[in-house]
Residue frames as a rotation matrix with the C-alpha (Angstrom) as fourth column:
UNK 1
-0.320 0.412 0.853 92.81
0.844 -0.285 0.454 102.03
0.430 0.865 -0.257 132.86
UNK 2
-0.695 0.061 -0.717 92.51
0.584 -0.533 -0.612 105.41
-0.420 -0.844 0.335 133.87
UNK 3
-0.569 0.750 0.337 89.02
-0.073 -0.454 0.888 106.47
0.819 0.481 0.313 131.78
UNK 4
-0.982 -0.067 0.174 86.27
-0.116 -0.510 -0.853 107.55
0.146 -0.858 0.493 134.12
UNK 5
-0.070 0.964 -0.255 83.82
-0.820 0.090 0.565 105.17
0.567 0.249 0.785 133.36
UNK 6
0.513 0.609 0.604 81.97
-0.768 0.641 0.006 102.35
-0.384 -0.467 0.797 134.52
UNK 7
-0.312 -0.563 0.765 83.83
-0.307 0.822 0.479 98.72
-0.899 -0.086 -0.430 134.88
UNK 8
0.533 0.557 0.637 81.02
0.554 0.338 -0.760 97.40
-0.639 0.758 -0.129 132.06
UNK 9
0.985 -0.128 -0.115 82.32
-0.170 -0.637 -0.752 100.13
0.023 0.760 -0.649 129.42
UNK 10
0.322 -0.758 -0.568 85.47
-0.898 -0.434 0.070 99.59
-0.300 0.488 -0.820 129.64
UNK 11
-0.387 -0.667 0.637 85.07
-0.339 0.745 0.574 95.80
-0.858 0.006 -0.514 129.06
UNK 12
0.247 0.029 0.969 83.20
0.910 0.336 -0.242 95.98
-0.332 0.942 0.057 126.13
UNK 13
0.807 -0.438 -0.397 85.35
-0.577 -0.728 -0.370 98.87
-0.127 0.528 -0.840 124.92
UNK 14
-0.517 -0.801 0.302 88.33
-0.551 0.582 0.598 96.15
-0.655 0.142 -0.742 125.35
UNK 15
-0.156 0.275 0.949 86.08
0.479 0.861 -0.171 93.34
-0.864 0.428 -0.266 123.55
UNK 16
0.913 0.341 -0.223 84.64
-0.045 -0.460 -0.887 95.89
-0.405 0.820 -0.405 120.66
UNK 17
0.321 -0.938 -0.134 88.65
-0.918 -0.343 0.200 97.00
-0.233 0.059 -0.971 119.84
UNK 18
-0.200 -0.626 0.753 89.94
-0.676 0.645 0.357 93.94
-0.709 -0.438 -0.553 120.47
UNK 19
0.211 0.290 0.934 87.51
0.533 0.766 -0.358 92.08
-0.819 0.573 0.007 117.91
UNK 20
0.849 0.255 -0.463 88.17
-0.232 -0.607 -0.760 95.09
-0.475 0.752 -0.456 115.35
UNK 21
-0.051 -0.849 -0.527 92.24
-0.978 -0.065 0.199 94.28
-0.203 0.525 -0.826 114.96
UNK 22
-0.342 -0.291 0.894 91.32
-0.106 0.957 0.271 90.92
-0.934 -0.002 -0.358 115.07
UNK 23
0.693 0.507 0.513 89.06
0.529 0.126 -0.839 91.10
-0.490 0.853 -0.181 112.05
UNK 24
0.794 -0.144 -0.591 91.47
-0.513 -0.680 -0.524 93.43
-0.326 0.719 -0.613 110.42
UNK 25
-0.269 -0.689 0.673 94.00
-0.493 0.699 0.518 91.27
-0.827 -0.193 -0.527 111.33
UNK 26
-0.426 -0.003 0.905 92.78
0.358 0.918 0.171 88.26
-0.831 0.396 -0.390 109.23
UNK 27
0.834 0.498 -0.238 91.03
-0.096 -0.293 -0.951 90.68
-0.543 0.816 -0.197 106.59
UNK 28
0.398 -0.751 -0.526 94.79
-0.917 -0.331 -0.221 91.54
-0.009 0.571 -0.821 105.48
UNK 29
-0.871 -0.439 0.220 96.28
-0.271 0.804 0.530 87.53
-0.410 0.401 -0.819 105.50
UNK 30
0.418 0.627 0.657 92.61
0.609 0.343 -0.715 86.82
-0.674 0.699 -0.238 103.33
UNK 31
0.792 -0.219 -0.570 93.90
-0.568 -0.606 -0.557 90.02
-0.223 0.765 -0.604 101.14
UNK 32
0.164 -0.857 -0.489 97.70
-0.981 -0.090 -0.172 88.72
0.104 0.508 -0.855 100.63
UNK 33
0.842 0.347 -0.412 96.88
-0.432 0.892 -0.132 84.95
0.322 0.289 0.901 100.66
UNK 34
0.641 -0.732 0.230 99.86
0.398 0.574 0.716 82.40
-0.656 -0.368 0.659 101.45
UNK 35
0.342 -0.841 0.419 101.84
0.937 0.271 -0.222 83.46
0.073 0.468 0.881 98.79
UNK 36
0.595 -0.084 0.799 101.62
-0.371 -0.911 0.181 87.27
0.713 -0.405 -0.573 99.73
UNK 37
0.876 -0.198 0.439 102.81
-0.453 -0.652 0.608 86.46
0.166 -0.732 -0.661 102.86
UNK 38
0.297 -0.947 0.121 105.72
0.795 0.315 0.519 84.35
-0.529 -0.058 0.846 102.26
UNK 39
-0.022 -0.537 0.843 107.15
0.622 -0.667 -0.409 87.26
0.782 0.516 0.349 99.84
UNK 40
0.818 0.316 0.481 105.99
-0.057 -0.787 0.614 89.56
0.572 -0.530 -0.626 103.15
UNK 41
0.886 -0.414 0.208 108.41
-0.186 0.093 0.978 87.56
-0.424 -0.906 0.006 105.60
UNK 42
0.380 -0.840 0.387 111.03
0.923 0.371 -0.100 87.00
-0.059 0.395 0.917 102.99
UNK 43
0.361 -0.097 0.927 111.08
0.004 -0.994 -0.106 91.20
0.933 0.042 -0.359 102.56
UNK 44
0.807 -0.182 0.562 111.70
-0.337 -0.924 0.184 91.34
0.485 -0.337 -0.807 106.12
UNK 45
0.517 -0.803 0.297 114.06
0.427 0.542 0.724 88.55
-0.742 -0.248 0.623 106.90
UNK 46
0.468 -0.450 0.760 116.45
0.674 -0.373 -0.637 90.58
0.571 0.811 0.129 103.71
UNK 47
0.425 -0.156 0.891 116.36
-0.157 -0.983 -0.097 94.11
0.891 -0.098 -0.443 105.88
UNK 48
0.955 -0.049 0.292 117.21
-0.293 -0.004 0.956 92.48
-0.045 -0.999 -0.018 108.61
């Protein structure tokens, strides 16, 4: 990590981040529910 802080800051800059995609993460499979995401993975298993 080449930021020019302190060891502390950049591990709760990794934890802060880290918990944000996680929470977005699961905000968006609570938004498109089980059946959202089977129509998601069926869309890309088609293009592929």
């Amino acid at each position: 990590m080449l930021l020019p802080i302190r060891a502390t800051a950049k591990g709760v800059l990794w934890v802060v981040f880290f918990g944000l995609a996680k929470t977005s993460q699961y905000t968006a499979l609570a938004i498109l529910g089980v059946d959202g995401w089977r129509r998601l993975k069926s869309t890309f298993k088609k293009q592929n």
